[in-house]
C-alpha positions as CSV (number, residue, x, y, z in Angstrom):
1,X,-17.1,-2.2,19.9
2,X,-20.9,-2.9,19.5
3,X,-21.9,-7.1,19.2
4,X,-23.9,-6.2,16.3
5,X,-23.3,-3.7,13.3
6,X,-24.5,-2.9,10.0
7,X,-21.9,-3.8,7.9
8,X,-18.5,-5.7,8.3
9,X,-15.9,-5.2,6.6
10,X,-13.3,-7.9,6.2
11,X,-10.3,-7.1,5.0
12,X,-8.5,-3.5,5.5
13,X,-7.0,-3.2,2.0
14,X,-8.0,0.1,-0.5
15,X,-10.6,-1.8,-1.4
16,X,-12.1,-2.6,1.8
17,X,-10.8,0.7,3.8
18,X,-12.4,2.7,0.9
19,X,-16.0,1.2,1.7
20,X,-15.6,1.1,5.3
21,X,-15.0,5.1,5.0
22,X,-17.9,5.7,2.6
23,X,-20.0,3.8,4.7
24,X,-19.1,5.5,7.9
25,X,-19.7,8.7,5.9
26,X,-23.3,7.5,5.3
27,X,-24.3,7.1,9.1
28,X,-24.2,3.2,9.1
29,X,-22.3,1.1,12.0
30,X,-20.1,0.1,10.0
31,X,-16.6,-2.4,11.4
32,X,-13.5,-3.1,9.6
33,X,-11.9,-5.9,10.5
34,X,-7.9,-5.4,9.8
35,X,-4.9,-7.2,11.6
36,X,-2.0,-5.1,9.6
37,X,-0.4,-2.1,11.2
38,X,0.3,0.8,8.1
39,X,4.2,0.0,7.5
40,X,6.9,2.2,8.2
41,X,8.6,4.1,5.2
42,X,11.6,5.8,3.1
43,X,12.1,8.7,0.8
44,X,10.0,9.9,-1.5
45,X,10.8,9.7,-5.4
46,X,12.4,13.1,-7.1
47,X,10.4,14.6,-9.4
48,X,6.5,13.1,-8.4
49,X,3.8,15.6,-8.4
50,X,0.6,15.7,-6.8
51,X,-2.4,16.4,-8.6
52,X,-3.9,19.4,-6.5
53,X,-6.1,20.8,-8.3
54,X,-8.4,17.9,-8.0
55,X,-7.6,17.2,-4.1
56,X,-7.8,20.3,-2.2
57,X,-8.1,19.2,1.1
58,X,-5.0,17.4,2.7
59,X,-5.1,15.3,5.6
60,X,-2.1,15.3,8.4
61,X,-1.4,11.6,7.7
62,X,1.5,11.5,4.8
63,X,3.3,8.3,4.1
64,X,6.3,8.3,2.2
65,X,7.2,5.9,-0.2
66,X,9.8,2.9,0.2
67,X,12.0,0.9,-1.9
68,X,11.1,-1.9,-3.4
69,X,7.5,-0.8,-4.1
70,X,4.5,-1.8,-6.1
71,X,3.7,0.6,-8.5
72,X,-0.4,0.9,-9.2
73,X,-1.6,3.2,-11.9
74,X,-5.0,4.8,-10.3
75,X,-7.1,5.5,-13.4
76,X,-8.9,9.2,-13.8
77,X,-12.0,7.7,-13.3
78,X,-10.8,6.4,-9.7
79,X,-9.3,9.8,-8.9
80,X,-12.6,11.3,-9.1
81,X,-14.1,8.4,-7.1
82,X,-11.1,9.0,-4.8
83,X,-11.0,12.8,-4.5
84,X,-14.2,12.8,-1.9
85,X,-12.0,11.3,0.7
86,X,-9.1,13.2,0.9
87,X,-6.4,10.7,0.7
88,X,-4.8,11.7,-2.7
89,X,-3.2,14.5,-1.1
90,X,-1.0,12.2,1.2
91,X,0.1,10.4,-1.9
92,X,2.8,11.4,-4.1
93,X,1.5,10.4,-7.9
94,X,2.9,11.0,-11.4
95,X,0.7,11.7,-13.9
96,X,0.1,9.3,-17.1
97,X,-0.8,11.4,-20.1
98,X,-0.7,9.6,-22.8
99,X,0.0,5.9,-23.3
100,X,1.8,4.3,-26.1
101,X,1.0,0.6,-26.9
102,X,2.7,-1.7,-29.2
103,X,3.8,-5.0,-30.3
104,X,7.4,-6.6,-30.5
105,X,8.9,-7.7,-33.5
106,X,5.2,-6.7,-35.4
107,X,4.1,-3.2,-37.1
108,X,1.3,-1.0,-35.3
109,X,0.8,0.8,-32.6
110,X,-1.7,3.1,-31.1
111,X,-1.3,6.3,-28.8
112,X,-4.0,7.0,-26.3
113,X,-4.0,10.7,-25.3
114,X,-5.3,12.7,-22.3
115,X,-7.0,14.9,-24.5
116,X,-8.8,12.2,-26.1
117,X,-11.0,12.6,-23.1
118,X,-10.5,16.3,-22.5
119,X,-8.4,15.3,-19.0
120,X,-5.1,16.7,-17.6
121,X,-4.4,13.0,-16.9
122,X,-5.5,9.4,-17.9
123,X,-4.5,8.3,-14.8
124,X,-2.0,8.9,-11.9
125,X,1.4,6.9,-10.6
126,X,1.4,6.1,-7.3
127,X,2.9,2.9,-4.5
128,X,0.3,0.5,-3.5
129,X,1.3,0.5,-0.4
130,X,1.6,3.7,0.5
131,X,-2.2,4.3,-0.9
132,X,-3.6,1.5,1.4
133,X,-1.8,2.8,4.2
134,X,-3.2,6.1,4.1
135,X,-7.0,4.7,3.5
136,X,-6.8,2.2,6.5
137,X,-5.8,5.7,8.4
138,X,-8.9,7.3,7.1
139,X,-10.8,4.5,8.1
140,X,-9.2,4.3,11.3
141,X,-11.8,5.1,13.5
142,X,-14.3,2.4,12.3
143,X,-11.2,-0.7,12.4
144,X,-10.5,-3.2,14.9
145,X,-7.4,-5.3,14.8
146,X,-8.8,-8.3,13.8
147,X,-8.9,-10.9,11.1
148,X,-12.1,-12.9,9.8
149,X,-11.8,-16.4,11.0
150,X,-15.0,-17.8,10.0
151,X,-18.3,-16.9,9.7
152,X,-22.3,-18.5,9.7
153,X,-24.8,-16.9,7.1
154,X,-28.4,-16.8,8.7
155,X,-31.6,-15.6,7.4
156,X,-31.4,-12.8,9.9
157,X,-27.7,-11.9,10.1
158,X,-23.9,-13.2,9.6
159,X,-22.1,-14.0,12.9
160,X,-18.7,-13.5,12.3
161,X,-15.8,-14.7,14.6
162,X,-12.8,-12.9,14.6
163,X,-9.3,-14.7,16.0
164,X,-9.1,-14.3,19.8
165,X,-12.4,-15.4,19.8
166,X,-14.6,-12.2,19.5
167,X,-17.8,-12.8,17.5
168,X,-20.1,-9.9,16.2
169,X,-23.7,-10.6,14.3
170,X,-24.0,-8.0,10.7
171,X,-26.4,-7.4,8.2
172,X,-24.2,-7.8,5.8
173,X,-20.5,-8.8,5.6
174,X,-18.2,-7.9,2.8
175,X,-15.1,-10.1,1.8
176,X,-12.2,-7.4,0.6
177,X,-9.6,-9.7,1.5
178,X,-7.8,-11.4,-1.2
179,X,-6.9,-14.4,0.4
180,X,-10.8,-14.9,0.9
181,X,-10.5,-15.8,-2.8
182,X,-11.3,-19.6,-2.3
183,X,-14.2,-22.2,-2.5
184,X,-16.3,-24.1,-5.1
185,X,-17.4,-21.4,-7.1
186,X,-13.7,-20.0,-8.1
187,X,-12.2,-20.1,-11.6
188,X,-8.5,-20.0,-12.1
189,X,-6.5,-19.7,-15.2
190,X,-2.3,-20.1,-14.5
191,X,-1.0,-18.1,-17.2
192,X,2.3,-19.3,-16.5
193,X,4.0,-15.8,-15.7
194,X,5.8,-14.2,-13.4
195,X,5.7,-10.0,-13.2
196,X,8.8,-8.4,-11.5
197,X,8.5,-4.9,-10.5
198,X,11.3,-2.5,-10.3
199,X,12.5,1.1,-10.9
200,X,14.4,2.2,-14.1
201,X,16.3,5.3,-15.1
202,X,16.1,5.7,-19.1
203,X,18.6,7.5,-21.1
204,X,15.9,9.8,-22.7
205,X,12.8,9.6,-20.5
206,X,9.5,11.4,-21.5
207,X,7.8,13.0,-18.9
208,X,3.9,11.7,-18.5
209,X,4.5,8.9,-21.4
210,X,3.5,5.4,-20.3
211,X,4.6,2.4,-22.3
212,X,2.5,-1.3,-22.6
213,X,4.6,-3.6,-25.2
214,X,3.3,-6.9,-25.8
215,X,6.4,-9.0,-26.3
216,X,6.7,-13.1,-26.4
217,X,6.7,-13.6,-22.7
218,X,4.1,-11.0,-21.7
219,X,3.4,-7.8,-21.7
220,X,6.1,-5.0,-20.4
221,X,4.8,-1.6,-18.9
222,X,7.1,1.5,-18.1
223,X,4.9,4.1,-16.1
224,X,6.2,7.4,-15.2
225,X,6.8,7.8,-11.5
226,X,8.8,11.0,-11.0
227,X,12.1,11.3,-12.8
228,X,12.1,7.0,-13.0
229,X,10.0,4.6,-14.5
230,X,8.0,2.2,-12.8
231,X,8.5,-0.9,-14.5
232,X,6.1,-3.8,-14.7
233,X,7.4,-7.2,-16.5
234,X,5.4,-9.7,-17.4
235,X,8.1,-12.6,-18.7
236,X,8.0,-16.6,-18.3
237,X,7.4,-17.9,-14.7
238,X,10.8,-20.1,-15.5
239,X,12.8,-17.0,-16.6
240,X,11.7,-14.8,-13.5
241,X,14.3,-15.8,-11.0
242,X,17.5,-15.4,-13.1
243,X,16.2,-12.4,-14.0
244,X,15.3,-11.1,-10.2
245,X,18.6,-12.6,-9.4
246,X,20.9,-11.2,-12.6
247,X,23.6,-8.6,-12.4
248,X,22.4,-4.8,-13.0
249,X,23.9,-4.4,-16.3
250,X,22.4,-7.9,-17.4
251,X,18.8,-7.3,-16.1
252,X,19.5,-3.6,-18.0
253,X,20.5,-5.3,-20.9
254,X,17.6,-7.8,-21.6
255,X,15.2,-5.0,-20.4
256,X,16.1,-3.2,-23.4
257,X,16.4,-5.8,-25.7
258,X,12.6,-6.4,-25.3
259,X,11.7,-3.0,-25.0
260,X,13.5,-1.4,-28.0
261,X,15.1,2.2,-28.2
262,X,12.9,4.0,-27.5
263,X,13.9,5.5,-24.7
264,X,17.6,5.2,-25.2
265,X,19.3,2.7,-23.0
266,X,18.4,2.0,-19.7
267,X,20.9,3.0,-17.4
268,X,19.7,2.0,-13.4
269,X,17.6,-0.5,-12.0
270,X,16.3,-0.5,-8.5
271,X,15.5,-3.1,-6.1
272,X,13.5,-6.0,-7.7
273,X,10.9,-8.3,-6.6
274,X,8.6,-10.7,-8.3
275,X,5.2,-12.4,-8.3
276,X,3.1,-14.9,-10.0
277,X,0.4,-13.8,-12.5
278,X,-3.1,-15.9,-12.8
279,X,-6.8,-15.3,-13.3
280,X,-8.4,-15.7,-10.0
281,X,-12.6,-14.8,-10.1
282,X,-15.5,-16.5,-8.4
283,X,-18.5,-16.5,-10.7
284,X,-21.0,-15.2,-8.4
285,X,-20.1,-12.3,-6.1
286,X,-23.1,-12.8,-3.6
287,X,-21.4,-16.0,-1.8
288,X,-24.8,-15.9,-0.1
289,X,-28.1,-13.9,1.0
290,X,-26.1,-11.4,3.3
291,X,-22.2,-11.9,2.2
292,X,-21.0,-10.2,-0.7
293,X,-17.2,-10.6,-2.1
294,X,-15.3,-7.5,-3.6
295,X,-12.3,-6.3,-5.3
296,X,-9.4,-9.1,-4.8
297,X,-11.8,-11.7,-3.1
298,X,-13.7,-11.4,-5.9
299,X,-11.3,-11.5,-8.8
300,X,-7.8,-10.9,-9.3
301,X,-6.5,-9.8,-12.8
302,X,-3.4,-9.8,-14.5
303,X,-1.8,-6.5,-14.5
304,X,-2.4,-5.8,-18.3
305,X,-3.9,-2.6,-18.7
306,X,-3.8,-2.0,-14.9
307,X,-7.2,-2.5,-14.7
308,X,-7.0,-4.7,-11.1
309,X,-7.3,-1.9,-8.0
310,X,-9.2,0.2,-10.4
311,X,-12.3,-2.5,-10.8
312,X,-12.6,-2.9,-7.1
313,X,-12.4,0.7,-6.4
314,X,-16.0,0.9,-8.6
315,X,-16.9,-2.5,-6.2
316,X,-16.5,-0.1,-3.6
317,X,-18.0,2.8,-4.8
318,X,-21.2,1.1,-6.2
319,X,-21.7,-0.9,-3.2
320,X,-21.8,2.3,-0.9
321,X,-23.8,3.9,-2.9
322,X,-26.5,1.0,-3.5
323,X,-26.5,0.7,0.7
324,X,-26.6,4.1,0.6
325,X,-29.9,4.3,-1.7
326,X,-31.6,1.4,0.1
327,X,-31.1,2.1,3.9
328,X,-30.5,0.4,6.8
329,X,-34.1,-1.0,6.7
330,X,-33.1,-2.8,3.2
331,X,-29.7,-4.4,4.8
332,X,-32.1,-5.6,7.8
333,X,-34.4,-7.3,4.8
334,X,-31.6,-8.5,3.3
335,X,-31.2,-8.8,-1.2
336,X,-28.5,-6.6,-1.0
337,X,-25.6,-9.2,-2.1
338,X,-28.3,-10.3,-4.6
339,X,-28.9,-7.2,-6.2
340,X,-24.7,-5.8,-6.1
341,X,-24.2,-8.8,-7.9
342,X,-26.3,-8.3,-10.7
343,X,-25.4,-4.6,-11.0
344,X,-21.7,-5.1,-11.1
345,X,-21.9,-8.0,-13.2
346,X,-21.5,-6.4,-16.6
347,X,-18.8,-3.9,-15.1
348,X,-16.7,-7.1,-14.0
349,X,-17.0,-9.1,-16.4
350,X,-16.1,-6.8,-19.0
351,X,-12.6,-6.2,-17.6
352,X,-11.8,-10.0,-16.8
353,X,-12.9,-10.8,-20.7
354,X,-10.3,-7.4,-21.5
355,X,-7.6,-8.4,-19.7
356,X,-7.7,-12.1,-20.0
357,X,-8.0,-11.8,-24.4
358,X,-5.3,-9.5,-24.0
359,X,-2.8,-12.0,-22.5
360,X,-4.5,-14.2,-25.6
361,X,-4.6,-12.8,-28.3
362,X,-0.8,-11.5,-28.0
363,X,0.3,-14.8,-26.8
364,X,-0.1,-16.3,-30.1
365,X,2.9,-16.8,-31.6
366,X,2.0,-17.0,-35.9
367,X,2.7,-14.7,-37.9
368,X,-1.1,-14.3,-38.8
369,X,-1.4,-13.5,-35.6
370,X,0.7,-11.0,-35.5
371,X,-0.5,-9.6,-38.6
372,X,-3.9,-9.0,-37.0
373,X,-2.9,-7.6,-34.3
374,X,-0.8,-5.1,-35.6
375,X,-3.8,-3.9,-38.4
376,X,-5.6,-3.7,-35.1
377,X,-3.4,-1.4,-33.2
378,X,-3.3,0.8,-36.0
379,X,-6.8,0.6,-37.0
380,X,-7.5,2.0,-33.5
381,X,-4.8,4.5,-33.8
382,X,-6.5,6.1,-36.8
383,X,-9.9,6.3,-35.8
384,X,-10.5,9.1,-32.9
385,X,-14.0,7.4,-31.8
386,X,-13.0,3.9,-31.7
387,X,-9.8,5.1,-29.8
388,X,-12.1,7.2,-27.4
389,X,-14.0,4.6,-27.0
390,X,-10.9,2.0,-25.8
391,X,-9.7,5.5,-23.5
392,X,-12.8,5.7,-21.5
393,X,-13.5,1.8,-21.2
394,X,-10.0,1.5,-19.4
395,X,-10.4,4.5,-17.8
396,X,-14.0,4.4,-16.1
397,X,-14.9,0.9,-16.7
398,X,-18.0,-0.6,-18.6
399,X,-20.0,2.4,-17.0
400,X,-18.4,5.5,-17.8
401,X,-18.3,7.9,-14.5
402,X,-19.8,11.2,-15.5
């Protein structure tokens, strides 16, 4: 391992193992720094598909899912980003064609189609992490088991010191672990919430169809993930462990009480686990002249909307491509934290303002409220171009991806 590199790469994550790959790819000496081992696995789900026709190349390395899992819905726009490296066909994903959104105990609703876009998919199913283990594999050959445990900004280079006391000078380090979220310049909003993540069998499921109901405690999302539903449940951080910790048929039971009918009664839950939702973002990405913060270590979203893994996939992305376009003579100059920053600024923004007046708006309990919210829904449900427009915001970001 060399004692200086272009670019480090702290944290071995999809975010993270993503750029280190697309770096490698562009001829730079690129390290990732990553203590985790990819985890050992179970069975896949029955009935998951893979989308083929947009991965045709399949690496050996296949990791199987296993229960409990966290269920991340990869948008289309991040399935094209995606499909260069080769990883999607190792995963097993479901597809989301249309989503269904709604408010309880309020009128309108709005259905957002595939072929509002003219794709076979809005997005794809898939374990979180199961997709991170297969990156850090692709990625493999530029990681050393090592975590970040400090580092010393220069005008010439970062020195980074890993734990067991190896230290390597970069032109540029990249923080892509979330628990590098920290320091002066962070902003956090407690939203008092808890999400807890499970599987679901519904009496009458519908292939591709992806739920997001805003109810009193937070929103609740059913994704398709083979012949189940992935089911993500936003409800009051004092209600989560009773529920976590309820009977089957009582978990079941409240579960459809909030949901509705739908989908006929729910009829089997899976293992359950649970975790607290805030607003996490630092206000400046370029922490300084050559250190640059992305995906988690730069902000963490609620899961409304899944728009999380799918903003720092485009961190990624437009930070390998802006290396990419400037050289290695531009890292040695340095600016490059500078100028990322003020081209994903917009992008990022955008979805923390989305997601964070989403959790807002529907957590105002008046029956004006309400009433606004559900003229909205259907507003958007009746006009194709303003629901276009909402489709291809969520699904390739500020910037739509060509």
């Amino acid at each position: 391992m060399p004692d200086k590199v272009d670019v480090l790469v702290a944290g071995g994550g999809p975010v993270g193992a993503v750029l280190a790959r697309a770096l490698r790819e562009g001829g730079l000496v690129t390290v990732l720094a990553e203590s985790g081992e990819p985890r050992a696995a179970g069975a896949a789900p029955r009935g998951a598909t893979h989308p083929s026709a947009e991965t045709p190349s399949r690496p050996p390395f296949r990791p199987p899912f296993r229960p409990p899992f966290r269920p991340i819905a990869l948008s289309h726009g991040s399935t094209v980003l995606l499909g260069a490296t080769g990883v999607l066909g190792a995963l097993t994903l479901t597809p989301i064609r249309s989503i269904h959104v709604s408010q309880a105990a309020g009128f309108g609703r709005v259905l957002i189609k595939a072929q509002d876009l003219g794709a076979a998919a809005l997005g794809w199913v898939t374990d979180l992490a199961s997709l991170a283990d297969a990156l850090l594999h692709a990625a493999s050959d530029v990681r050393i088991a090592a975590r970040v445990t400090r580092w010393e900004a220069t005008a010439d280079a970062v020195r980074v010191c890993l734990d067991g006391g190896r230290e390597i000078d970069t032109q540029l380090l990249v923080l892509a672990d979330g628990g590098q979220t920290s320091g002066d310049d962070l902003s956090v909003r407690d939203y008092g919430q808890a999400a807890i993540v499970a599987t679901v069998c519904a009496a009458r499921p519908q292939e591709g169809a992806a739920w997001e109901r805003f109810t009193d405690e937070g929103p609740l999302a059913l994704l398709p993930f083979g012949d189940r539903h992935a089911l993500v449940w936003s409800v009051r951080a004092t209600r989560a462990p009773s529920l976590l910790a309820a009977a089957d048929a009582t978990f079941l039971a409240d579960l459809g009480r909030s949901f509705g009918r739908r989908l006929g009664e729910f009829t089997e839950v899976g293992a359950r686990v649970g975790f607290p939702l805030a607003l996490r973002f630092r206000r400046a990405t370029a922490v300084a002249p050559r250190v640059v913060a992305i995906g988690n270590a730069a902000q963490t979203l609620h899961p409304v909307a899944g728009q999380g893994l799918n903003l720092g996939l485009r961190d990624a992305f437009e930070l390998a491509a802006l290396i990419g376009r400037a050289g290695s003579a531009a890292l040695a100059r340095g600016g490059i934290a500078t100028a990322f920053a003020a081209q994903r600024r917009a992008d990022r923004y955008a979805s923390i303002g989305i997601t964070d007046g989403l959790i807002r708006a529907f957590g105002i309990d008046h029956p004006l409220a309400a009433a606004a919210r559900g003229a909205g829904l259907a507003t958007l449900d009746l006009v194709p171009a303003a629901r276009r427009f909402l489709a291809r915001r969520f699904v390739f970001g500020l910037r739509a991806i060509p």
